[in-house]
Backbone as a printed PyTorch tensor [residue, N CA C, xyz], in Angstrom:
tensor([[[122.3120, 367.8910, 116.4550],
         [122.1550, 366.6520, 115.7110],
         [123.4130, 365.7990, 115.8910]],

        [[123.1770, 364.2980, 116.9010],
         [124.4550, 363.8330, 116.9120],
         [124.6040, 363.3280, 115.6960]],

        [[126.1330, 363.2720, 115.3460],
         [126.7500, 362.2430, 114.0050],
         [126.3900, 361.1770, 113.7370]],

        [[126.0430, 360.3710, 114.6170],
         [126.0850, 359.3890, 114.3330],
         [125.0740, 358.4430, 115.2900]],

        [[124.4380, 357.4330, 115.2240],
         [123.4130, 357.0380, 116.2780],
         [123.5790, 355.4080, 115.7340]],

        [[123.2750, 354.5950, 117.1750],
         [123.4330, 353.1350, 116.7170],
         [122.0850, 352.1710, 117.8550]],

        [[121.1310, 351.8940, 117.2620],
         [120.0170, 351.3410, 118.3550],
         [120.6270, 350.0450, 118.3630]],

        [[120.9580, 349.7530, 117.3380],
         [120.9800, 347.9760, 117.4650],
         [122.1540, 347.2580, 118.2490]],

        [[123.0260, 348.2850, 118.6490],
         [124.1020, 347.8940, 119.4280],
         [125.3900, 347.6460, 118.6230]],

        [[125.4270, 347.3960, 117.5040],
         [126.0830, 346.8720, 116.1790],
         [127.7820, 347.7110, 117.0080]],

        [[128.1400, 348.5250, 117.0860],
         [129.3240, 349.8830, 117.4530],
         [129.9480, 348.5540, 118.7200]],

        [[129.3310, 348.7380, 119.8340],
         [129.6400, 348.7800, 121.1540],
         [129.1670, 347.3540, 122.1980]],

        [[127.5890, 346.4600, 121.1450],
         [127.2660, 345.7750, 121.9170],
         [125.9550, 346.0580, 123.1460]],

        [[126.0150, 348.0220, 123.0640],
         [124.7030, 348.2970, 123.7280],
         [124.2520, 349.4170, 122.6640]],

        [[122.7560, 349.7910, 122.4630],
         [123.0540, 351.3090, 122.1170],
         [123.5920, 352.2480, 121.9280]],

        [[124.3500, 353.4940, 121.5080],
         [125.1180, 354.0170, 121.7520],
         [124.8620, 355.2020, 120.4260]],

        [[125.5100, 356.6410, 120.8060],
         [125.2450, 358.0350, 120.3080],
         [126.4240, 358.5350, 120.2470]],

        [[127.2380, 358.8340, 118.8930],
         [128.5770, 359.6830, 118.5900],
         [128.1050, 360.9980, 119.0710]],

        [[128.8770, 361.5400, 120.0920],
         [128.4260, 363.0810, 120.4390],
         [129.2150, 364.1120, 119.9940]],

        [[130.5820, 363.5470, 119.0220],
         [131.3760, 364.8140, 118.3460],
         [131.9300, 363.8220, 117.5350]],

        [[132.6940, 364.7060, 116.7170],
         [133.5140, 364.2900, 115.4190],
         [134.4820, 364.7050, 115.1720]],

        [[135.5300, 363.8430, 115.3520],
         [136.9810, 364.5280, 114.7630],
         [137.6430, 364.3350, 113.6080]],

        [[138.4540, 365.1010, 113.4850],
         [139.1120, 365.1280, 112.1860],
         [140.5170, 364.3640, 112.1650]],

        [[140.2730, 363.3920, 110.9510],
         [141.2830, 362.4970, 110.9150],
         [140.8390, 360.6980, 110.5770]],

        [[142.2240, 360.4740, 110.5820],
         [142.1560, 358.7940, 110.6280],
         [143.3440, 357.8050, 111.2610]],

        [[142.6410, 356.5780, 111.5670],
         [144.0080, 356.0070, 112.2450],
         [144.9870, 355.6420, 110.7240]],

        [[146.3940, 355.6480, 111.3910],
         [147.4740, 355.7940, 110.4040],
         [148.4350, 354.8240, 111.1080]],

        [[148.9540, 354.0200, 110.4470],
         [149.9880, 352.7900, 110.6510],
         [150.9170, 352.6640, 109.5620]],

        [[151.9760, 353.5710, 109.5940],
         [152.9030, 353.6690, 108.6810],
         [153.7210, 352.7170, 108.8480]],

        [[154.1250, 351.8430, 107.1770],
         [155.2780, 351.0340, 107.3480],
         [156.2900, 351.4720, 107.6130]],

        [[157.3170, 353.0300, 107.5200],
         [158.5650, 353.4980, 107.8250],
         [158.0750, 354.6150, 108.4060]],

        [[157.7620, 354.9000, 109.9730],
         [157.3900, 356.1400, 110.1730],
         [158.5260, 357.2950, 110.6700]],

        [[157.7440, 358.3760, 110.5280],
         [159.1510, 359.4840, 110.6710],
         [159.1780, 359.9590, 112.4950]],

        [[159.9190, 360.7330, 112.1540],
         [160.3090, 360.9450, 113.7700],
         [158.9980, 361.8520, 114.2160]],

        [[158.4990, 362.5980, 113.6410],
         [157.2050, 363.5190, 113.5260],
         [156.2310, 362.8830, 113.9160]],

        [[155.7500, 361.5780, 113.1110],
         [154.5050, 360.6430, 113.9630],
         [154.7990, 359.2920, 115.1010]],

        [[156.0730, 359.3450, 114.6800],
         [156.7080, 359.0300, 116.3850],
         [156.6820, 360.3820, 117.6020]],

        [[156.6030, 360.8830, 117.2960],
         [157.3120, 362.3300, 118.7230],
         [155.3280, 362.4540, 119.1390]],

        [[154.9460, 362.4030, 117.8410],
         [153.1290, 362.8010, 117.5090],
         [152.6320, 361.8710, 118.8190]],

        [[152.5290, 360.5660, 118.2390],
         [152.4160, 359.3840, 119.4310],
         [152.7150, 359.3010, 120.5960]],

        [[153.8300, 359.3410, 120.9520],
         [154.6190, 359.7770, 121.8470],
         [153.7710, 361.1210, 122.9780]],

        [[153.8800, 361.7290, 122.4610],
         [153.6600, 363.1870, 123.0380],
         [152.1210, 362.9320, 123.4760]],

        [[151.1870, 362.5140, 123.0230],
         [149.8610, 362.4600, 122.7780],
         [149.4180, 361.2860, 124.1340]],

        [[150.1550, 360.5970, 124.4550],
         [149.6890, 359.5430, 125.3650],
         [150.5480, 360.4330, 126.8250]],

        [[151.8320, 360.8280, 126.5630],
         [152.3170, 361.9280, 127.5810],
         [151.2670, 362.7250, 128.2380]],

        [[150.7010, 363.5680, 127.4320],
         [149.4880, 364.1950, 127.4670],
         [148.3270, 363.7330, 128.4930]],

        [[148.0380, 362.5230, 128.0260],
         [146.6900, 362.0080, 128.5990],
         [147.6530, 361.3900, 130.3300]],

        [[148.5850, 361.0180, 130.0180],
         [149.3810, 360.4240, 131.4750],
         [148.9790, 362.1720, 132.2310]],

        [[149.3170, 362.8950, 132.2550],
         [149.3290, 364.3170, 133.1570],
         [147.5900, 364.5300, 133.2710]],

        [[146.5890, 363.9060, 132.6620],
         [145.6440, 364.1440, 133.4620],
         [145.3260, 363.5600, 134.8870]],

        [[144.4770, 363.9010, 135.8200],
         [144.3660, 364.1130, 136.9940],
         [143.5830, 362.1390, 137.2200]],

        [[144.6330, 361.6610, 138.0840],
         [144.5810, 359.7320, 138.0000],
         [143.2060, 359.9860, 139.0000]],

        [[142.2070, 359.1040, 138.4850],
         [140.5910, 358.7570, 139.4880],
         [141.2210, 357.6280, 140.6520]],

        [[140.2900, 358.2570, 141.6140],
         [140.2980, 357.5940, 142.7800],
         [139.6220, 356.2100, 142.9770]],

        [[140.0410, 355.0850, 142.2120],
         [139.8180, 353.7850, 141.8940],
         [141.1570, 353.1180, 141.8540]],

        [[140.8630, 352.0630, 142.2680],
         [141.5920, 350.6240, 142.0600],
         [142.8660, 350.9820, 141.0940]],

        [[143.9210, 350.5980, 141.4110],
         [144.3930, 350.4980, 139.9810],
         [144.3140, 349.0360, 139.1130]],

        [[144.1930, 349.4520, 137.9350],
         [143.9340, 348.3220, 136.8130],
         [144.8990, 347.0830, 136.6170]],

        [[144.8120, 346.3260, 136.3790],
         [145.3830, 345.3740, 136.0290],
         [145.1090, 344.2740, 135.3500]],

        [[146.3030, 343.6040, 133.9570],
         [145.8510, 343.1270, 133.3140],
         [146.0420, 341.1440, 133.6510]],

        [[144.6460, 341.2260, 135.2440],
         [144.7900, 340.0110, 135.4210],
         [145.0050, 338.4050, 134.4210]],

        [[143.5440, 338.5160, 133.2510],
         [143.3900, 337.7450, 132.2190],
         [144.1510, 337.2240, 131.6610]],

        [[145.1580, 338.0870, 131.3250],
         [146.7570, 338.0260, 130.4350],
         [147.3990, 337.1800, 131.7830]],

        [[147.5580, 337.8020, 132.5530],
         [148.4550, 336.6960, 133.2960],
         [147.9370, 335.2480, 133.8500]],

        [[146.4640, 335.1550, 133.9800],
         [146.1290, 333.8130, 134.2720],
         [145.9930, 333.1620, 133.2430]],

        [[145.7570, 333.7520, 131.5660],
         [146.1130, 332.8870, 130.5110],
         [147.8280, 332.3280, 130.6970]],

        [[148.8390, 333.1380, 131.1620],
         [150.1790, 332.0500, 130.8570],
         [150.2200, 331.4610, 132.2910]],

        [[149.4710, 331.6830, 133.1370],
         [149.7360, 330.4840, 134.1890],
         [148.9630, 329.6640, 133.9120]],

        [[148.0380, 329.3690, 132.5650],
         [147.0730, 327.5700, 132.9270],
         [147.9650, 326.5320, 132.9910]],

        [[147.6620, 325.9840, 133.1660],
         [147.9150, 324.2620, 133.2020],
         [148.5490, 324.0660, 131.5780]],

        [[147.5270, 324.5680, 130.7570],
         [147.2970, 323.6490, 129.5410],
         [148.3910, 324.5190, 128.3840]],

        [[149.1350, 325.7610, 129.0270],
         [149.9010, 326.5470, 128.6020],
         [151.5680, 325.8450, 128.2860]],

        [[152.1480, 325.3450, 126.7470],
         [153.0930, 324.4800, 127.0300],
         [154.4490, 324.9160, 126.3380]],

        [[154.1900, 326.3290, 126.0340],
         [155.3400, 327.2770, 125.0680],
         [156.1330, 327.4110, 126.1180]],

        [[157.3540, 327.0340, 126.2080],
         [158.3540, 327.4290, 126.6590],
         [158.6490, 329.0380, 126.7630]],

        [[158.0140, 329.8840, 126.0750],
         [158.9490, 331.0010, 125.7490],
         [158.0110, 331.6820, 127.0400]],

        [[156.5810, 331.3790, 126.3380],
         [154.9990, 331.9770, 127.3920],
         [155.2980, 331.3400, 129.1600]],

        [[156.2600, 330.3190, 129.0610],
         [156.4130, 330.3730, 130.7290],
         [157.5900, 331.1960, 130.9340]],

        [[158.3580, 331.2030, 130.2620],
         [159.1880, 331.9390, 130.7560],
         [159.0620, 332.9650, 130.9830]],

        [[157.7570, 334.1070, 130.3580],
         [157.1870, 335.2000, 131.0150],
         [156.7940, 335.4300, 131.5640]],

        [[155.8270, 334.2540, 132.4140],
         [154.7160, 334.3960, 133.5370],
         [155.9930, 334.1340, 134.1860]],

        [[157.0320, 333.3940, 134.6960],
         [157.7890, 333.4690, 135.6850],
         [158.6060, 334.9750, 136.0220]],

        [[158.8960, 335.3880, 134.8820],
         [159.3140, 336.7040, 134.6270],
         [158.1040, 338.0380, 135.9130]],

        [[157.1030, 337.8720, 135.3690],
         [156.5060, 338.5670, 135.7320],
         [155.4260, 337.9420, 136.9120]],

        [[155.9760, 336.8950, 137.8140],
         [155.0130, 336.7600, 138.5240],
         [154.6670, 337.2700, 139.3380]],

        [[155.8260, 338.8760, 140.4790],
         [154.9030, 339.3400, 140.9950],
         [155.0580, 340.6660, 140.7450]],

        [[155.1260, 340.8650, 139.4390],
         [154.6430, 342.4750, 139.1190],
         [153.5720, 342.7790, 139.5750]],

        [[152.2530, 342.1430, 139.7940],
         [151.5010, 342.9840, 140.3030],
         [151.1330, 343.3250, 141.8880]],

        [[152.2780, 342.4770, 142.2630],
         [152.5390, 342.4790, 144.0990],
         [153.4530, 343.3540, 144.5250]],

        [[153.7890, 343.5620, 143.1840],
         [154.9680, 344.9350, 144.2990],
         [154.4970, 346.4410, 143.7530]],

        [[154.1190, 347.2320, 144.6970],
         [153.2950, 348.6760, 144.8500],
         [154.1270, 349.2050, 143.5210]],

        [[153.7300, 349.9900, 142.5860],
         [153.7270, 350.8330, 141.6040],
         [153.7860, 352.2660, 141.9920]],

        [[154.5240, 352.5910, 142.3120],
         [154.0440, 354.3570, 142.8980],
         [153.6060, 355.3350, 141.4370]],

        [[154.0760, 354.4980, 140.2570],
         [153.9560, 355.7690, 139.3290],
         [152.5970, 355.2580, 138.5630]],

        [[151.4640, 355.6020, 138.8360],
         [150.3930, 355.2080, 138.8610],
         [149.9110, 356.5270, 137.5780]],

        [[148.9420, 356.2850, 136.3160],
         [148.7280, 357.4550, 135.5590],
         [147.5880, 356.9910, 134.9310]],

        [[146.6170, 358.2170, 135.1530],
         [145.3830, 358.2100, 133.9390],
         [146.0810, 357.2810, 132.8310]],

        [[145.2320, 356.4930, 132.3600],
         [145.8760, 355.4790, 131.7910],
         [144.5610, 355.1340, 130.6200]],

        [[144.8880, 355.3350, 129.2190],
         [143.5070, 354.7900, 127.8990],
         [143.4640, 353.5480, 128.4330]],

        [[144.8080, 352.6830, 128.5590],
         [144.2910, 351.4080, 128.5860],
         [144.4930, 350.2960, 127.0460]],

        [[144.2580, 350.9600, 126.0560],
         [144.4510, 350.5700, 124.4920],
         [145.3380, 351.3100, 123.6430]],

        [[146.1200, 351.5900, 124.4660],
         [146.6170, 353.1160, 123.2010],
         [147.2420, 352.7520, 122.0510]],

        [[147.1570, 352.5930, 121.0530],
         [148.5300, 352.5610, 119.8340],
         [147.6130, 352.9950, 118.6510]],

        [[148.3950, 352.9750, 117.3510],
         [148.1260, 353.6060, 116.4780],
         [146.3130, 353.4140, 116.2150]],

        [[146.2470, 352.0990, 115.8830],
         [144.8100, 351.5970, 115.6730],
         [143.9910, 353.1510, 116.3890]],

        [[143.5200, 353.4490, 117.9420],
         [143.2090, 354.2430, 118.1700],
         [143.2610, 355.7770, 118.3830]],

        [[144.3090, 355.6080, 117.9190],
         [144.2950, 357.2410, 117.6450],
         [144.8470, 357.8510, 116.2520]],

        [[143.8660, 358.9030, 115.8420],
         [143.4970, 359.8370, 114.4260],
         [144.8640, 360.5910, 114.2280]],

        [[145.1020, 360.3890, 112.9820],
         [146.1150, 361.7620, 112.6790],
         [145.6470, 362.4750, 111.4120]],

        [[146.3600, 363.2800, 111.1770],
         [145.9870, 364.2200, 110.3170],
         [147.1880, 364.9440, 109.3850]],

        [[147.6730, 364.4330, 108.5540],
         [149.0420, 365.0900, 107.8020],
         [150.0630, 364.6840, 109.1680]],

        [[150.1500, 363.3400, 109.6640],
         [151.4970, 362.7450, 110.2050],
         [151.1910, 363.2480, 111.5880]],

        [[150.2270, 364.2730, 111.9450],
         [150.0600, 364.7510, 113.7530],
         [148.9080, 364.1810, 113.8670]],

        [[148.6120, 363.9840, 115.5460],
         [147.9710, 363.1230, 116.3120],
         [146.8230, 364.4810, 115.8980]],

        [[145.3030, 363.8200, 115.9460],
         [144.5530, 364.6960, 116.2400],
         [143.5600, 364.3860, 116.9120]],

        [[143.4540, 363.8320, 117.9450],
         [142.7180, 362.8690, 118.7810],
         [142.8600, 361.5080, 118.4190]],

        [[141.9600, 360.8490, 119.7430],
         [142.0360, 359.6200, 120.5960],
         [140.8910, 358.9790, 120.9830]],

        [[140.4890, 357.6450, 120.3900],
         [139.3900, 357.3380, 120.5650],
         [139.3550, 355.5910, 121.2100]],

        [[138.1710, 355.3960, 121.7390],
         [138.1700, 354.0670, 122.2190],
         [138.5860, 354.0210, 123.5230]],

        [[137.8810, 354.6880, 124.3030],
         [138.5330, 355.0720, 125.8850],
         [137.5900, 354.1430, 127.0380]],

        [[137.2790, 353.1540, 126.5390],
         [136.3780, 351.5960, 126.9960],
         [137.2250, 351.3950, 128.3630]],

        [[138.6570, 351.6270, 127.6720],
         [139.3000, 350.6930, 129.1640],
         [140.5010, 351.4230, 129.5240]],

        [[139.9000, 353.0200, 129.7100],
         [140.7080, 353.9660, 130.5840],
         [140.5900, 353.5230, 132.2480]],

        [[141.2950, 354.0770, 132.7060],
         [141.5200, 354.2630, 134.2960],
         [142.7820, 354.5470, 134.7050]],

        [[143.1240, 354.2040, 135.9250],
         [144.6250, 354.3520, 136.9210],
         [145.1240, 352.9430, 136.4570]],

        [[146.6650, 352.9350, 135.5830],
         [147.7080, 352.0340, 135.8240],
         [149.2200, 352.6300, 135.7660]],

        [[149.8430, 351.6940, 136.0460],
         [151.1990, 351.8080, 135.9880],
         [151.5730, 352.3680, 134.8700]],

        [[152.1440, 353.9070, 134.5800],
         [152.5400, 354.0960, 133.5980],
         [153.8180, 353.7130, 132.4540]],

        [[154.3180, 352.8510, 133.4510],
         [155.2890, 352.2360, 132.3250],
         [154.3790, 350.5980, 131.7370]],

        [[153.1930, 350.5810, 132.2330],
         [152.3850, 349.4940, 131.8970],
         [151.4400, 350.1400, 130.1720]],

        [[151.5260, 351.0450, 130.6240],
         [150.8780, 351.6300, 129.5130],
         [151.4990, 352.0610, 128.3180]],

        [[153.1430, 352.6580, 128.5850],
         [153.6360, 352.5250, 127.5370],
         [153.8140, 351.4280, 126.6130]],

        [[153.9740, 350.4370, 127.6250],
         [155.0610, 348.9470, 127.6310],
         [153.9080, 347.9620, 125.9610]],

        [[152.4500, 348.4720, 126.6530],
         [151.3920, 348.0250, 125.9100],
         [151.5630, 348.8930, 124.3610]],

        [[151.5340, 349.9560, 124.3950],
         [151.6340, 350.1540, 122.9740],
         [153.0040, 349.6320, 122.2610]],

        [[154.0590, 350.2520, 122.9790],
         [155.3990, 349.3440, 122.3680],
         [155.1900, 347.6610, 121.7020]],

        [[154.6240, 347.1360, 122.3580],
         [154.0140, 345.8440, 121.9600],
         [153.3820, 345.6160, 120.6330]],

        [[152.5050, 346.7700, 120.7680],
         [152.0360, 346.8230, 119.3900],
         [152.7760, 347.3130, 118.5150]],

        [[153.5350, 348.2760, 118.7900],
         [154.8570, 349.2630, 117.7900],
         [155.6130, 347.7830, 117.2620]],

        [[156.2420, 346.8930, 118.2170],
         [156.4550, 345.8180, 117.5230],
         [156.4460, 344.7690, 116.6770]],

        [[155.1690, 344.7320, 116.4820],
         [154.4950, 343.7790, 115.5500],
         [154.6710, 344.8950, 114.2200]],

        [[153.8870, 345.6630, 114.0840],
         [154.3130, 346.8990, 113.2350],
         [153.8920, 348.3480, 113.5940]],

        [[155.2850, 348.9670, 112.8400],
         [156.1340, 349.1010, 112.1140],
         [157.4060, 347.7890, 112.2220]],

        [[157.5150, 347.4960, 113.7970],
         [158.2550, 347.0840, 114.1680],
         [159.8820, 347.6790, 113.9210]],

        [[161.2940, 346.7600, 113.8750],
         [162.2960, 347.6670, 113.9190],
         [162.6790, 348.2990, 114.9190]],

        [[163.4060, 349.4570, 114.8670],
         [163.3730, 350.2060, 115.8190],
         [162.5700, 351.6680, 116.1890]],

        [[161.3050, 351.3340, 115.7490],
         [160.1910, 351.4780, 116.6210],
         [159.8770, 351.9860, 117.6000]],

        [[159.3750, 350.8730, 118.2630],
         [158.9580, 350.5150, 119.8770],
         [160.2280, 351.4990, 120.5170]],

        [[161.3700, 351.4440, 120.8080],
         [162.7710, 352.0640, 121.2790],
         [162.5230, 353.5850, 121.0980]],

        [[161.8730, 354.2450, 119.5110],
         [162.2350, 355.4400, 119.7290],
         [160.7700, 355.8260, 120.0130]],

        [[159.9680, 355.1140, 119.8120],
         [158.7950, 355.8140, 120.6120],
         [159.3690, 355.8470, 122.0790]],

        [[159.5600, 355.2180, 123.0930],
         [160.3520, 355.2190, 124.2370],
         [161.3490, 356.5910, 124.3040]],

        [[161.8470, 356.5600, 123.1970],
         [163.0210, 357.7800, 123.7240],
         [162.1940, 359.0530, 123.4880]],

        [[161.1570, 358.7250, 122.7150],
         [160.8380, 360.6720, 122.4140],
         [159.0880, 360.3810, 123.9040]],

        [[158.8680, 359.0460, 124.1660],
         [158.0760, 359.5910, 125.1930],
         [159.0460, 360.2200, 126.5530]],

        [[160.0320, 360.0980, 126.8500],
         [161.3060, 360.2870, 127.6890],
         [161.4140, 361.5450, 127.4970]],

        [[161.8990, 361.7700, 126.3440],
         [162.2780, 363.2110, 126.1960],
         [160.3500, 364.0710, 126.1100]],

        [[159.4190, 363.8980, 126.2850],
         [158.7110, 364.6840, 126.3570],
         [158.1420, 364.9190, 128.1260]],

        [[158.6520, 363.6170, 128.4560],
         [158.1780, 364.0440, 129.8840],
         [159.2320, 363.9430, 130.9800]],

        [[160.6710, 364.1470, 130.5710],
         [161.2370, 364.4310, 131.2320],
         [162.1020, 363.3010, 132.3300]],

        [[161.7460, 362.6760, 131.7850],
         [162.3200, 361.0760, 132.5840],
         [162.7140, 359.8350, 132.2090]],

        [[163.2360, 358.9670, 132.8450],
         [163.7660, 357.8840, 131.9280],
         [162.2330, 356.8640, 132.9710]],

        [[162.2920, 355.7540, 132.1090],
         [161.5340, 354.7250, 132.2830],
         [161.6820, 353.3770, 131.7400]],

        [[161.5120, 352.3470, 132.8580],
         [162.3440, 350.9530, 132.5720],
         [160.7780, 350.3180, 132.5650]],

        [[160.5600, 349.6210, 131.2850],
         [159.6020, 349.0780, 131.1330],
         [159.9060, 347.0770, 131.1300]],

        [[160.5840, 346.7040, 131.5520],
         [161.3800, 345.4100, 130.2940],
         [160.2460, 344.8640, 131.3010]],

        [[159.4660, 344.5650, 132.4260],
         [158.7750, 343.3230, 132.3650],
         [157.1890, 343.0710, 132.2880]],

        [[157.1330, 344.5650, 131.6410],
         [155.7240, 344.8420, 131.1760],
         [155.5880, 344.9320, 129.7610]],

        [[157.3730, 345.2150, 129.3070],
         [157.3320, 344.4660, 127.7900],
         [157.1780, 343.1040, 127.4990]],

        [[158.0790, 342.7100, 128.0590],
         [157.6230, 340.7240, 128.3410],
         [156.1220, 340.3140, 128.4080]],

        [[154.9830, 340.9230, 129.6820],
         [153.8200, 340.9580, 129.5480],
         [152.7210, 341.0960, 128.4520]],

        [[153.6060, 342.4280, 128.0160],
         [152.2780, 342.8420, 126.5780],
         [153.2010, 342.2390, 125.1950]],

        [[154.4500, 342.0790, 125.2790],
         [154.5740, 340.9470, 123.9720],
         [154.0020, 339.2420, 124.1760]],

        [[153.4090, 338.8410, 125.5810],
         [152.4870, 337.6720, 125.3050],
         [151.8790, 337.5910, 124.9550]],

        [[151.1560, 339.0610, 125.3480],
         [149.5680, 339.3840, 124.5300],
         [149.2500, 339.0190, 122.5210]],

        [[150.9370, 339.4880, 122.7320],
         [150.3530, 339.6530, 120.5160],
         [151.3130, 338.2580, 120.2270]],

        [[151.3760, 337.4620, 121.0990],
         [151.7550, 335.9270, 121.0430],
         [150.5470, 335.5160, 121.1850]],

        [[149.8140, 335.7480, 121.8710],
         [148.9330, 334.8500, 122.4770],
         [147.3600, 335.1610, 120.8830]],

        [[147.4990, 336.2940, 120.8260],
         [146.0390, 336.9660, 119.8450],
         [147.0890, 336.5970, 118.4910]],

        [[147.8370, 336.1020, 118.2030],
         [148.4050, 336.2620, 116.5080],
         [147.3500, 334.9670, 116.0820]],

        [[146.8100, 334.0610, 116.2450],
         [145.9100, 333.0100, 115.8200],
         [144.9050, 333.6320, 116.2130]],

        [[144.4870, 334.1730, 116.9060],
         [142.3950, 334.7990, 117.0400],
         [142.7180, 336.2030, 115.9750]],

        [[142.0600, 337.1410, 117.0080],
         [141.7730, 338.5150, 115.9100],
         [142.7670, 339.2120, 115.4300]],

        [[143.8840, 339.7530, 115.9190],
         [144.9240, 340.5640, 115.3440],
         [144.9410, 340.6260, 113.8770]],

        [[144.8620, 339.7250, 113.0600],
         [145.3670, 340.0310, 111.8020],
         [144.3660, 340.4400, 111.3570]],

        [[142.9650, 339.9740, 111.9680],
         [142.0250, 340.8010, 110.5510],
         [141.9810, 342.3860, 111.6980]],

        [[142.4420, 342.3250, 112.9220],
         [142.3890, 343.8700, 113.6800],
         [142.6170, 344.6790, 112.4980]],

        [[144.2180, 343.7140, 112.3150],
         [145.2510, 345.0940, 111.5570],
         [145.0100, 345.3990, 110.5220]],

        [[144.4110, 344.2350, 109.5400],
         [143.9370, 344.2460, 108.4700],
         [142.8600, 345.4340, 108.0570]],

        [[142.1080, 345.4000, 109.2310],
         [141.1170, 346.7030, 109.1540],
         [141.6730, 348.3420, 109.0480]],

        [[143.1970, 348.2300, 109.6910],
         [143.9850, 349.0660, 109.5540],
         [145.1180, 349.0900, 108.7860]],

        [[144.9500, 348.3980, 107.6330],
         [145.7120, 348.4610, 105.8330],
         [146.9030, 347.6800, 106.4900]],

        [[146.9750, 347.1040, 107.2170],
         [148.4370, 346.4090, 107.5910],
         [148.1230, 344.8660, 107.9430]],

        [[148.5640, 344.0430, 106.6580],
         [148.2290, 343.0550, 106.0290],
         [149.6160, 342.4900, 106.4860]],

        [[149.5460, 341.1430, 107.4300],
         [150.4380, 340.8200, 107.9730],
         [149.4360, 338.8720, 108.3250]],

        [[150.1450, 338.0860, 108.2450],
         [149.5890, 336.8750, 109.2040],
         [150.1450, 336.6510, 110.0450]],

        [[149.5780, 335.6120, 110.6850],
         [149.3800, 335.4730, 112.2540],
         [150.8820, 334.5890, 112.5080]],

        [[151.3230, 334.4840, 111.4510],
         [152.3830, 334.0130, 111.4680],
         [153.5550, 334.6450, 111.8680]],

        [[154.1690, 335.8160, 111.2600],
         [154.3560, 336.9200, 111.3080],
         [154.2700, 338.2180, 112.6640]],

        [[152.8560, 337.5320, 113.0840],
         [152.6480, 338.2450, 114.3290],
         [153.2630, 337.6080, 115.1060]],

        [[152.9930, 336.2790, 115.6670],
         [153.8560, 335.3040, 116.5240],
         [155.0640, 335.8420, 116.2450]],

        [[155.9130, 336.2160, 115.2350],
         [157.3810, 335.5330, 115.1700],
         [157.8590, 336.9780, 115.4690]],

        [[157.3350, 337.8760, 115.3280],
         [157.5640, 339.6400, 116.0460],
         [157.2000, 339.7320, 117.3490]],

        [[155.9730, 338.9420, 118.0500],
         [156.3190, 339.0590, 119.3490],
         [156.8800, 338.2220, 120.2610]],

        [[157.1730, 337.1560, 119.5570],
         [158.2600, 336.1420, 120.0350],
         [159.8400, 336.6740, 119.8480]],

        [[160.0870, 337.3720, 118.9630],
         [161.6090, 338.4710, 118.9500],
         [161.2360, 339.7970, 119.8310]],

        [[160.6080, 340.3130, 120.4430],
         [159.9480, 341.2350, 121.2610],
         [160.2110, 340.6920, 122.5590]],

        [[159.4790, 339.2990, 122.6600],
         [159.3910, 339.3170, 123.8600],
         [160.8860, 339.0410, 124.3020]],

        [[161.8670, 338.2530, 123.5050],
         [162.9650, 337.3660, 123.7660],
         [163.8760, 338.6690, 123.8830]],

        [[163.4230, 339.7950, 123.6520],
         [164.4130, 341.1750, 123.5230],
         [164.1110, 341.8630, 125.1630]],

        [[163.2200, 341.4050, 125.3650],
         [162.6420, 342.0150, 127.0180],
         [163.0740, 341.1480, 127.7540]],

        [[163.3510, 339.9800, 127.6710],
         [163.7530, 338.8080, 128.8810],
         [165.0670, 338.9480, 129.0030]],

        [[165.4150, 339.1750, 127.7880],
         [167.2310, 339.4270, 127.5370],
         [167.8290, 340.4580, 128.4990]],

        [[167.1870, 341.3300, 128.3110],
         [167.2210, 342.8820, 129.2820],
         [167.3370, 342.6310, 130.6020]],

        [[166.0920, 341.6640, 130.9550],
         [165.8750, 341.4340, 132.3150],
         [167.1040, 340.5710, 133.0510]],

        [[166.9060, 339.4500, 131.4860],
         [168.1640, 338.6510, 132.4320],
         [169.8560, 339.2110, 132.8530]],

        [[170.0110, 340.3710, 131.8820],
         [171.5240, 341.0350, 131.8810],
         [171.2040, 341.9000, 133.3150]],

        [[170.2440, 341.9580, 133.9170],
         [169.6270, 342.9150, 134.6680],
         [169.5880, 344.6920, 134.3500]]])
């Protein structure tokens, strides 16, 4: 008996059948501890060491042809698309099973540990410092702080390597520039973290200005 069943599409947009059930809920702590940082951390480590599919690698074209329009007139939003104009022209060798969405929103914990991961719509092969770089983004907005940094140091220390993300941070802090006026706030809102769009802008506008900074000191 599956859990859960949806004809009308209401879930996903097509039909669709829950085929298991896990235990837990998503958790977005305002001061989190080093435990559901290392939790996070460790849990996307995890899914990076599965075995990368023999496809394309991904890329988040959309995002970048939104800050190259025409009609795009934020100073801060060009200064990222210039930043990053040919990240996706120069080969990536560190290529990783990749969710694609990862941050708190999607994944369950259970007493402060990860206990699965859900919403795997827009898994595939990317750049794994593209994938961190994306949740950090979100770590920014909230908890925000220093955050985003130690999720970074305990994903480091779980897999053994250092990793320079600064112009895929620049990238995915446009993103929660660009969504702080559409959905984000009622996203987060759905996830007890009551914030406006105001707020969102002005965290990933100090996000992003913290990644360009990096870049520019080289």
């Amino acid at each position: 008996m599956p859990p859960g069943l949806d004809l009308s599409g209401a879930w996903l947009g097509d039909p669709a059948v829950a085929m298991s059930w896990l235990d837990g809920t998503p958790f977005f702590p305002a001061d989190p501890g080093d435990e559901w940082i290392g939790s996070l951390a460790t849990a996307l480590a995890v899914i990076h060491r599965a075995p990368v599919p023999a496809a394309p690698v991904e890329q988040p074209h959309r995002l970048l042809a939104a800050l190259r329009s025409p009609t795009v007139r934020d100073r801060r939003l060009q200064r990222i698309a210039t930043a990053v104009e040919d990240l996706f022209a120069q080969p990536d060798g560190d290529v990783v099973f990749s969710h694609g969405d990862y941050h708190p929103g999607n994944v369950l914990f259970r007493d402060g540990r990860v206990t699965g991961v859900v919403d795997w719509f827009d898994a595939g092969p990317r750049s794994r410092a593209s994938d961190v770089a994306y949740c950090r983004g979100v770590l920014a907005v909230h908890p925000a702080g220093d955050v985003p940094d130690r999720f970074l140091r305990a994903y480091e220390s779980e897999t053994g390597r250092p990793l320079r993300c600064d112009r895929w941070d620049a990238l995915w802090a446009a993103r929660g520039f660009l969504g702080a006026r559409g959905r984000w706030p009622a996203a987060l809102a759905s996830l007890g973290v009551m914030i406006t769009g105001i707020e969102i802008e002005q965290r990933s506008a100090m996000w992003a200005e913290a990644a360009l900074g990096r870049l520019e000191r080289g």
